[in-house]
DSSP file (Angstrom, degrees, kcal/mol; ACC not computed):
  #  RESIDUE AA STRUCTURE BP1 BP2  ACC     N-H-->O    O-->H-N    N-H-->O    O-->H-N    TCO  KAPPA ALPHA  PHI   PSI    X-CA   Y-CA   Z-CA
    1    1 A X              0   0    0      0, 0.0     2,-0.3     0, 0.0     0, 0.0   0.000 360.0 360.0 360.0 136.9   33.8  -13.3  -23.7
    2    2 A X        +     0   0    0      2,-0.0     2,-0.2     0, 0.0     0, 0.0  -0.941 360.0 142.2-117.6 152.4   31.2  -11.8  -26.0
    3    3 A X        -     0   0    0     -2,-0.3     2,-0.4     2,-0.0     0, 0.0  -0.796  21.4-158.4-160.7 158.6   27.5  -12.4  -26.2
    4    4 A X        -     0   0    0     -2,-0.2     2,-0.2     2,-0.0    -2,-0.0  -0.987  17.6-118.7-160.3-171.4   24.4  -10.6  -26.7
    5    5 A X        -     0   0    0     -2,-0.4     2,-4.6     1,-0.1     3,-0.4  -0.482  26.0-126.4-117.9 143.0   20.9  -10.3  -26.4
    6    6 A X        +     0   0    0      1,-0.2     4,-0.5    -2,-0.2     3,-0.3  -0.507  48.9 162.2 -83.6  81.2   18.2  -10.1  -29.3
    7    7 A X        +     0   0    0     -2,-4.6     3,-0.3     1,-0.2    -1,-0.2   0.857  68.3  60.4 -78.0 -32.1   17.4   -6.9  -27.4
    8    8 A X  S    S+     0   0    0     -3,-0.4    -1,-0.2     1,-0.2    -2,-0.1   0.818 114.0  44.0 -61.6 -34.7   15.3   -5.7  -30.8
    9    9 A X  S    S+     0   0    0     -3,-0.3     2,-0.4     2,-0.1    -1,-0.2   0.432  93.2  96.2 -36.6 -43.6   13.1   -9.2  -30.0
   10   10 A X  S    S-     0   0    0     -4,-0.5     2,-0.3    -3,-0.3    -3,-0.0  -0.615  74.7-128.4 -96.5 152.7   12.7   -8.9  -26.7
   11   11 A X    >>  -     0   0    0     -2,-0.4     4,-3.2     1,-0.1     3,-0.7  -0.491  38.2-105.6 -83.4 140.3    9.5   -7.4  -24.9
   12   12 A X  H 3> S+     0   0    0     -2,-0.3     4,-1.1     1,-0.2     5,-0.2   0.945 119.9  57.9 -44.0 -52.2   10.4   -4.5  -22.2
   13   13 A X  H 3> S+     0   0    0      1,-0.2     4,-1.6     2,-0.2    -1,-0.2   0.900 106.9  48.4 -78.3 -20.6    9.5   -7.3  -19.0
   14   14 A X  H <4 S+     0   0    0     -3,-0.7     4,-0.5     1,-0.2    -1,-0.2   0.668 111.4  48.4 -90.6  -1.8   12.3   -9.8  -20.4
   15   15 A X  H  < S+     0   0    0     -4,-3.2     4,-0.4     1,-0.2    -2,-0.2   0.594 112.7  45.9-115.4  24.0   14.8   -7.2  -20.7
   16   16 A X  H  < S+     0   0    0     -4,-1.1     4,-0.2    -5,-0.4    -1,-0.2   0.771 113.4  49.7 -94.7 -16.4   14.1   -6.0  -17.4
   17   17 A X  S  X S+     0   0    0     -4,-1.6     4,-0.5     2,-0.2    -2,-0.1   0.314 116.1  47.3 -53.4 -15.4   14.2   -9.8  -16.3
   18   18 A X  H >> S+     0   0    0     -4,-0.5     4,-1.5     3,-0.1     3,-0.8   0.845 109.4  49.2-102.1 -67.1   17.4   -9.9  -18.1
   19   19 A X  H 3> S+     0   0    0     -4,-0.4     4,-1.0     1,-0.2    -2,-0.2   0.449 110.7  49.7 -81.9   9.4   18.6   -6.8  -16.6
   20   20 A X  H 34 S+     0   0    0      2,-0.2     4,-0.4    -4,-0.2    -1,-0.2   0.728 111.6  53.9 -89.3 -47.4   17.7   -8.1  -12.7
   21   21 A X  H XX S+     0   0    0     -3,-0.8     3,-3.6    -4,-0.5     4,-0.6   0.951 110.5  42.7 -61.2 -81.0   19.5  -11.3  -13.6
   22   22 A X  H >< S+     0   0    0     -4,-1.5     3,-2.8     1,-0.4    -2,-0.2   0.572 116.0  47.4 -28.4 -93.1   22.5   -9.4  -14.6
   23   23 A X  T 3X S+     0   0    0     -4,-1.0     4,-0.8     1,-0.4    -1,-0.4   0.241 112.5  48.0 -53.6 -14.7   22.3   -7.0  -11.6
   24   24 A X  H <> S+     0   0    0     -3,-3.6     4,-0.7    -4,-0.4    -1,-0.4   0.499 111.6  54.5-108.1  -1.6   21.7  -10.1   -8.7
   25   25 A X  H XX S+     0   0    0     -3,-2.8     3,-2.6    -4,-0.6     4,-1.0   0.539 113.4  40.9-106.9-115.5   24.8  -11.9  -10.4
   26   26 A X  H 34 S+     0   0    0      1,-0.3    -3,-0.2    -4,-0.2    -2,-0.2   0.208 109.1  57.1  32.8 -73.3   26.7   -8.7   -9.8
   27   27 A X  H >< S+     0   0    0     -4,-0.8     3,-1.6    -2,-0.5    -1,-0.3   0.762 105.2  54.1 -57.5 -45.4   25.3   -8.2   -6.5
   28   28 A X  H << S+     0   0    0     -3,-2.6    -1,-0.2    -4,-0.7    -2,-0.2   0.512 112.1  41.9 -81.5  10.5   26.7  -11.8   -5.4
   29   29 A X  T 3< S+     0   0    0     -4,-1.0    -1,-0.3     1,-0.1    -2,-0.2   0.271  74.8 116.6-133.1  24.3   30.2  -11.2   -6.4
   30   30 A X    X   +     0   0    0     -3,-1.6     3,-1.0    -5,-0.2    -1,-0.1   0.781  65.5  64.3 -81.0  -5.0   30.4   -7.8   -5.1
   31   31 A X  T 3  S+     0   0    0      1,-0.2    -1,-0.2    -3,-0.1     2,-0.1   0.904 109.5  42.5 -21.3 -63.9   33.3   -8.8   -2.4
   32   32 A X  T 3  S+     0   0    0      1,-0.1     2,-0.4     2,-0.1    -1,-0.2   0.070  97.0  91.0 -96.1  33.8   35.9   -9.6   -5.5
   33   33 A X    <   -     0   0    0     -3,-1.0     2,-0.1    -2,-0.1    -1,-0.1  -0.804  66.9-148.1-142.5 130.7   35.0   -6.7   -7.5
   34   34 A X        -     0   0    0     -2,-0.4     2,-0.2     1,-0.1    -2,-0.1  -0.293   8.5-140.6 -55.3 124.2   37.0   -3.1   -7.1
   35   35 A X        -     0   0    0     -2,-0.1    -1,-0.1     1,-0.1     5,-0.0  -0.729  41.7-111.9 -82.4 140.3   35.3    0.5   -7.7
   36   36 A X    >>  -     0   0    0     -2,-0.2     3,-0.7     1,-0.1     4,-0.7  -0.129  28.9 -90.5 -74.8-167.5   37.9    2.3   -9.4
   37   37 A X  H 3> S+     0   0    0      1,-0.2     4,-2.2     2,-0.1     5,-0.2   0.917 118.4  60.0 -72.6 -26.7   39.8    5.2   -7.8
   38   38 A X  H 3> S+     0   0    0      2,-0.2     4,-3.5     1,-0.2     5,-0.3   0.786  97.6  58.7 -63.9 -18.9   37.5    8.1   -9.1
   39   39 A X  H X> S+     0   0    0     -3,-0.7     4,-2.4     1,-0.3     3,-1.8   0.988 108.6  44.1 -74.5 -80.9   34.4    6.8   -7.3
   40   40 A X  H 3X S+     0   0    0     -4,-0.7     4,-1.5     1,-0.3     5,-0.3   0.840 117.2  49.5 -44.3 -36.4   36.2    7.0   -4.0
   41   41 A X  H >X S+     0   0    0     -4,-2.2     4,-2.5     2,-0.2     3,-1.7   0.996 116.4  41.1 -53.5 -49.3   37.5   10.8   -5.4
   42   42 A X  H <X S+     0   0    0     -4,-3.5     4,-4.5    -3,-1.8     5,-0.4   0.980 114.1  51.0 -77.2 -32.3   33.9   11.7   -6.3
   43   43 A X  H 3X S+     0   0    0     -4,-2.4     4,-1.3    -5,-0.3    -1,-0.3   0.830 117.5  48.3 -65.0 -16.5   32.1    9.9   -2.6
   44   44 A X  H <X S+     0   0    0     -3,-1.7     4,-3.3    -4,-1.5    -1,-0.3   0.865 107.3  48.3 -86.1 -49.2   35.0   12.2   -0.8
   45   45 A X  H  X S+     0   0    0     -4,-2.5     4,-1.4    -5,-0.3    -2,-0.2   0.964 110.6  49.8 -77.1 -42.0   34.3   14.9   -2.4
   46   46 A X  H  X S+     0   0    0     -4,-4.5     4,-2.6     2,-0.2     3,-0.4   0.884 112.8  51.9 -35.7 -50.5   30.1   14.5   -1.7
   47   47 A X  H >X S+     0   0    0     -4,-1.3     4,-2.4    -5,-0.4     3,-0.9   0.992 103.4  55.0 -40.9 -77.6   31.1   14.1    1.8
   48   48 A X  H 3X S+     0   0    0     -4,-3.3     4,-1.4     1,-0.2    -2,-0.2   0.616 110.4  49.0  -6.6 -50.4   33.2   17.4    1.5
   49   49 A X  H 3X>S+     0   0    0     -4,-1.4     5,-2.2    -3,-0.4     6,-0.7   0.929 114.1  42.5 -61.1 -65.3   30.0   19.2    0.3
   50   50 A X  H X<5S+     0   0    0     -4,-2.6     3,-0.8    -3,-0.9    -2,-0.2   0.929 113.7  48.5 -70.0 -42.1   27.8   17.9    3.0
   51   51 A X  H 3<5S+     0   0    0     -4,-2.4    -1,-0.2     1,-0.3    -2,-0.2   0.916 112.9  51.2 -46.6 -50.6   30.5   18.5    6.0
   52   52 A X  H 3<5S-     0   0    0     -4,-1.4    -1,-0.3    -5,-0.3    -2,-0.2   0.665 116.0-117.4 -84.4 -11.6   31.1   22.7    4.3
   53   53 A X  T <<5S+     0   0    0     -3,-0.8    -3,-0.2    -4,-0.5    -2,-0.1   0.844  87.3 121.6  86.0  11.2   26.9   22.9    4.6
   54   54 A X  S   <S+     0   0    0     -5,-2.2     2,-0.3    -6,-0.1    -4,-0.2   0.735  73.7  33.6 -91.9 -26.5   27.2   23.4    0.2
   55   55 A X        -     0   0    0     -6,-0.7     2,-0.3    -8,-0.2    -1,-0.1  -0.900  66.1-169.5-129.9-164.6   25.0   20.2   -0.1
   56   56 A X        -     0   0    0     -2,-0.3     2,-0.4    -3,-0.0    -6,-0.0  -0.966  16.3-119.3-167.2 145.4   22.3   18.3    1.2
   57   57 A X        -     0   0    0     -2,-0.3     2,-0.2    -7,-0.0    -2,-0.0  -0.921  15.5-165.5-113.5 138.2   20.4   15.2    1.1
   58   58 A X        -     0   0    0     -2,-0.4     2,-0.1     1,-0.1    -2,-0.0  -0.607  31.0 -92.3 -89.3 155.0   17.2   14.3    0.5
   59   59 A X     >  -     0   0    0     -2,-0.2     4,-1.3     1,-0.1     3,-0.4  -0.389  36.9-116.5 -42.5 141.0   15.0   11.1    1.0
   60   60 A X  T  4 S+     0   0    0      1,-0.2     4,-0.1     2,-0.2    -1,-0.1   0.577 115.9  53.6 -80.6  11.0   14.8    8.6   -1.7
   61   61 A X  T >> S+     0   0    0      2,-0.2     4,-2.0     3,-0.2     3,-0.6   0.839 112.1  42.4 -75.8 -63.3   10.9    9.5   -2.0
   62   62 A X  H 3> S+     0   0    0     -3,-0.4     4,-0.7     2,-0.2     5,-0.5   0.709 116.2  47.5 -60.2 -26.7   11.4   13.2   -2.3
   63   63 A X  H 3< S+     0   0    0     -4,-1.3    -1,-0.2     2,-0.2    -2,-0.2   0.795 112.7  50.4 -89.5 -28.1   14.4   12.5   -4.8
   64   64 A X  H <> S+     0   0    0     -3,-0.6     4,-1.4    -5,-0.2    -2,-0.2   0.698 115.4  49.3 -91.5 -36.4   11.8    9.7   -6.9
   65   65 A X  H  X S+     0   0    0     -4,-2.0     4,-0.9     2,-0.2    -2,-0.2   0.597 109.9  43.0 -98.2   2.1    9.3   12.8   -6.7
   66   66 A X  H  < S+     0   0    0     -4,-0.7     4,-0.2     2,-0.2    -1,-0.2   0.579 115.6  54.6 -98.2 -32.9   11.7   15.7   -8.1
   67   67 A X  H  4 S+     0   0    0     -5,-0.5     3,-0.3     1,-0.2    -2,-0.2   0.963 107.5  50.3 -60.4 -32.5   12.9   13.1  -10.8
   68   68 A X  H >< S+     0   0    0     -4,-1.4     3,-2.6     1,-0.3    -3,-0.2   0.994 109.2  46.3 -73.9 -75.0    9.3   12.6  -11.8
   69   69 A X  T 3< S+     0   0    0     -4,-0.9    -1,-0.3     1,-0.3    -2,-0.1   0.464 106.3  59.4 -68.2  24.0    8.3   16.2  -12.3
   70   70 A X  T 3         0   0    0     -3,-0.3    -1,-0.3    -4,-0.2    -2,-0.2   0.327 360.0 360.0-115.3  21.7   11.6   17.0  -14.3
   71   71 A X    <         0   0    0     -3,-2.6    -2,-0.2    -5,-0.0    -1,-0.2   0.156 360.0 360.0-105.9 360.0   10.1   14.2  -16.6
């Protein structure tokens, strides 16, 4: 199935309204839908990192406020 969106048309709040829709349709089928194998590679290997003390996690506040000043 193809279809798309007169994204050149549309105002910034319907294509984020667009892109919410998408993303809660998603959300409700995420039971029947597989992450492929590398996701599981790359979340093992993040683990790895934090377990050996080579990374570290922040809060998603702190993480919204380092993104912001590299903007």
């Amino acid at each position: 199935m193809s279809s798309s969106l007169p994204l050149e048309k549309m105002s910034v709040e319907e294509k984020i309204q667009a892109m919410e829709s998408i993303w809660d349709d998603l959300c409700d089928r995420a039971d029947s839908l597989a992450s492929p194998a590398w996701h599981g590679e790359v979340l093992a290997d993040r683990e790895s990192a934090l377990q050996g003390g080579d990374d570290e996690t922040i809060d998603w506040e702190t993480a919204k406020q380092n993104i912001n000043k590299q903007l």
